[in-house]
Phi, psi and omega in degrees: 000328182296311199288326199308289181335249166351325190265332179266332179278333174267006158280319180290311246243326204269328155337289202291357168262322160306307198259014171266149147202176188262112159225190204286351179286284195341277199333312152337292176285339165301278175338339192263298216260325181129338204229122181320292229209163170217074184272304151330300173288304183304341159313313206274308183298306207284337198261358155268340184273316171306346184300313205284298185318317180302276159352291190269358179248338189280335142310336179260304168296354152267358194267321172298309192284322188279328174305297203299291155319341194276268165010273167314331187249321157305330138343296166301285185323323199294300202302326171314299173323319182275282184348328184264312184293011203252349173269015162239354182269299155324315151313318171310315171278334153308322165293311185309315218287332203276310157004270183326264191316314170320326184279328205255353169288303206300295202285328187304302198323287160319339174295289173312332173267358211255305230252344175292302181288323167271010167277319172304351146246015135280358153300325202265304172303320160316302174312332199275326189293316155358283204279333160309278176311318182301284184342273186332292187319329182302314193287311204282347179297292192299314181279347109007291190270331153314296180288001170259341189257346198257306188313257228329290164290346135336279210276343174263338154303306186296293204299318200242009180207129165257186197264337177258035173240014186221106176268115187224135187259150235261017177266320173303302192319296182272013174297296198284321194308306204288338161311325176280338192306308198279000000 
């Protein structure tokens, strides 16, 4: 940093070494001061004036400039931060979403094994009531075809035998009495 230094100050200096020259003014400023040129004070002047800038400027433009950087790299850490939390959230939520379709694989399945076992049982309670009504539908046919062949006989009975073509002596009588009782 010490060569930079060196190197800008002899950039300034040799300008100021290039445009002096000795013409008919310079005698003038001889005459007044003793000396061709004043090249020297203003040397001298311009390296106090950069002292007096350095001294006032160099701590508040380094403070600035170190703020600034501090300022940018907390910014970065910040903008770094979210980028990673937005990249654990994404993940996060990608676990959940494969979660989800997991479950929802799970329940359509179970649903499906669900909805098999009660159509087989309600095939099979159908079938039993099936099989329930038909008995029944069976019984009532035959206590049906009973009360039509006993009306029949009932009515042919009835039609065709009176009361004096049936002798019944009083033992038959109670005999059928008692038989119906019990």
């Amino acid at each position: 940093m010490n060569m930079k230094k060196v190197v800008l100050l002899s950039l300034f200096m040799i300008p100021a070494v290039v445009l002096a020259s000795a013409d008919a003014e310079t005698s003038r400023y001889f005459m007044q001061t003793g000396r061709e040129n004043d090249f020297i004070p203003r040397v001298v002047n311009f390296t106090i004036f950069v002292g007096l800038l350095y001294y006032l400027l160099a701590n508040p433009i380094k403070s600035f400039f170190k703020d600034r950087s501090a300022g940018i790299e907390g910014q970065l850490a910040e903008i770094e931060q979210k980028l990673q939390d937005a990249k654990d959230k994404e993940k996060e939520a990608q676990t959940r979403l494969d979660e989800s379709e997991k479950r929802a694989d799970s329940i359509i399945a179970d649903a499906k094994a669900e909805a098999i076992y009660l159509a087989e049982q309600i095939a099979k309670s159908n079938k039993s009531e099936l099989a329930i009504l038909e008995k029944q539908l069976e019984e009532k046919i035959d206590l049906a075809e009973k009360k039509s062949v006993r009306a029949i006989i009932n009515d042919v009975l009835s039609e065709n035998i009176t009361n004096a073509d049936i002798m019944l002596d009083e033992v038959k009588v109670v005999d059928i009495i008692s038989k119906k009782v019990a």
